[in-house]
C-alpha positions in Angstrom: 36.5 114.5 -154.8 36.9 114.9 -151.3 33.8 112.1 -150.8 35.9 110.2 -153.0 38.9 110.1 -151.0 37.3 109.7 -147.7 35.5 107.0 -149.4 38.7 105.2 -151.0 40.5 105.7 -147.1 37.5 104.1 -144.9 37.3 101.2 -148.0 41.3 100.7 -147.2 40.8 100.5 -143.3 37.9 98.3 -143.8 40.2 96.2 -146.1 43.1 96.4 -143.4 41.2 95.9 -140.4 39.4 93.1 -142.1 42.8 91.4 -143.2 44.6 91.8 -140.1 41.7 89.3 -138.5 41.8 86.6 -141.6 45.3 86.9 -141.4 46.6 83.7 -140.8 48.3 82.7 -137.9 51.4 80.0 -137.5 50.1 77.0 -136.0 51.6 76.7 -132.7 51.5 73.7 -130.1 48.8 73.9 -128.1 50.1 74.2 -124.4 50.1 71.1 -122.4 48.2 71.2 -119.3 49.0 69.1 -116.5 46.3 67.8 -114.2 47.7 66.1 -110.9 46.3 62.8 -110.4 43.7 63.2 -107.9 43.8 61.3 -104.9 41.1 60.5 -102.5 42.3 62.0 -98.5 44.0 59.4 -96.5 41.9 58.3 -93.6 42.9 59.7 -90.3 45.7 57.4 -88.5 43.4 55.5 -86.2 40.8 54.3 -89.1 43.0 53.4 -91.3 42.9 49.7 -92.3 45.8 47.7 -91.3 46.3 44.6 -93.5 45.4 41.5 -92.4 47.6 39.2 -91.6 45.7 35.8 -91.0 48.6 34.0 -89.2 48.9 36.6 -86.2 44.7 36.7 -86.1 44.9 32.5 -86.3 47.5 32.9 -83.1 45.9 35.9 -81.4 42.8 33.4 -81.5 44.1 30.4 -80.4 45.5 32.2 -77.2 42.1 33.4 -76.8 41.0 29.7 -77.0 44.0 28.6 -74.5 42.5 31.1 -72.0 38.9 30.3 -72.2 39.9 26.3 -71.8 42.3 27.5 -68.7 39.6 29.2 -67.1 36.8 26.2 -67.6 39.2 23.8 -66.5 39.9 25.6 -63.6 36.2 26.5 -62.9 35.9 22.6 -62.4 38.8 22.2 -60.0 38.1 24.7 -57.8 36.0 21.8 -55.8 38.2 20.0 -53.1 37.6 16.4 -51.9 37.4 15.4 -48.3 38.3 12.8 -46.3 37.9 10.9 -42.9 40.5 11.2 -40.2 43.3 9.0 -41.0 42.0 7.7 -44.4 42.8 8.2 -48.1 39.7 6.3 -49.6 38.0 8.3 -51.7 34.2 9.0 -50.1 31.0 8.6 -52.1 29.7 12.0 -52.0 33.1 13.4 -54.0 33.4 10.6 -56.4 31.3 13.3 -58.6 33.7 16.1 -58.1 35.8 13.4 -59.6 34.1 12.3 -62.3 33.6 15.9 -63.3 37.2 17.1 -63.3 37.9 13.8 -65.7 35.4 15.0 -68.3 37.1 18.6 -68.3 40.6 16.8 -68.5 39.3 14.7 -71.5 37.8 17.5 -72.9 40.4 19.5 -73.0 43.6 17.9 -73.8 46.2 20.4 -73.1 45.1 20.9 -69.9 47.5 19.2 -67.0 46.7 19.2 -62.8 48.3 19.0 -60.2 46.7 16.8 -57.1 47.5 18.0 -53.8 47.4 15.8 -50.8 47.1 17.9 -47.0 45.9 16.5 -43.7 45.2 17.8 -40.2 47.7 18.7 -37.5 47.3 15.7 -35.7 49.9 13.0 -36.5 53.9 13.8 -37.2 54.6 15.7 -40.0 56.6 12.9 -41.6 53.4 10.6 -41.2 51.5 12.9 -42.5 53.3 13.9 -45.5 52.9 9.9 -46.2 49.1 10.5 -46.0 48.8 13.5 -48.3 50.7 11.2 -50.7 48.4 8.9 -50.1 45.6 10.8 -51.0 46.6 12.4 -53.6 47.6 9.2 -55.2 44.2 7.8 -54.8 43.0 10.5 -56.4 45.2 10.3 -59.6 43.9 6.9 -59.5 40.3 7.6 -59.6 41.2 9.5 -62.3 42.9 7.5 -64.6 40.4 5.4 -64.1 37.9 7.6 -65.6 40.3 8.1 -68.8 42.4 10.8 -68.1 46.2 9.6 -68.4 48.3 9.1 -65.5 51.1 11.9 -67.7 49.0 14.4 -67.4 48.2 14.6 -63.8 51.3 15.3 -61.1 50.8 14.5 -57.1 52.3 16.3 -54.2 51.9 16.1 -50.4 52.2 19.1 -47.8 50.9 17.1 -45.0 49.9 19.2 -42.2 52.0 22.5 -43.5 49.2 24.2 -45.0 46.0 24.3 -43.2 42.5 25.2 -44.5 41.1 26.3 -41.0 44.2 27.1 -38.3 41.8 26.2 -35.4 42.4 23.1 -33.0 38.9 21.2 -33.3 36.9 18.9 -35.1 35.7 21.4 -37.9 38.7 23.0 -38.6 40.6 19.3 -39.0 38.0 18.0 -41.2 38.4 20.9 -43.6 42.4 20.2 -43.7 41.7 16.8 -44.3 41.8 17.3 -48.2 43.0 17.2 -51.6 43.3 20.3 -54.1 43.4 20.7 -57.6 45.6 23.3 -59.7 45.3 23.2 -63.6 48.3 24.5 -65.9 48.6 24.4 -69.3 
């Protein structure tokens, strides 16, 4: 009997133990799991794209193109004309310094000059400030001639103040004799 009952115990275990893992459970919620919304990295400061805004790249170029027509128009002025000793014709050989300047002024449209009119020392500085008048006016003439309009273009004398050459001869005066040319915009 003894087989019997250790039989009948390990047949009861057996039952339990298989039981106790069929056993049915309670249903429970499964645990929600929350996974953070992944991000790419944010570029470093100095990479990272700035919006565009087309209105300050429109002005930023238009400056750009204000400065590049400054500097053209003023590569072309940088030429002075010349004249005899007490003249304010305008002399063959510059009449193409001329004609150049009027093509940059037509060209570019916002682009104004200034003519200015200087002589030598010789003369009184009232006479001469007449002269540099003079020639700066003939100038503005040859000008508007060529196109460019009269509104655009501003004249101003300094006689003898503002010499080229300071010397006291021939060379020196014939450089003085002169009119330049300053662009603004």
């Amino acid at each position: 009997m003894r087989k019997v009952l250790v039989f009948a115990v390990l047949a009861v275990s057996m039952v339990l133990m298989f039981g106790a893992g069929c056993a049915k459970k309670k249903a429970q919620a499964p645990e929600t799991v929350v996974i953070p919304e992944q991000t790419p990295p944010a570029p470093p400061p100095e990479t990272r794209a700035m919006p565009v805004d087309d209105s300050r790249l429109r002005e930023e170029e238009a400056a750009r193109e204000r400065q590049r027509q400054f500097e053209l128009a003023m590569q072309s002025t940088k030429d002075m004309i010349h004249f005899d000793f007490d003249r304010y014709e305008i002399k063959p050989e510059f009449k193409p310094v001329l004609q150049a300047k009027a093509e940059i002024l037509q060209h570019y449209t916002n682009v104004s000059l200034t003519i200015e009119g200087h002589c030598d020392e010789r003369g009184t500085s009232a006479y001469n400030m007449g002269l540099g008048q003079r020639r700066a006016s003939a100038a503005r003439e040859f000008l508007t001639i060529l196109g460019v309009s009269p509104e655009r273009m501003k004249i101003v004398s300094y006689g003898k103040e503002q010499p080229l050459d300071p010397a006291h001869n021939e060379e020196a005066w014939s450089k003085n004799r002169r009119d330049e040319f300053k662009v603004s915009y």
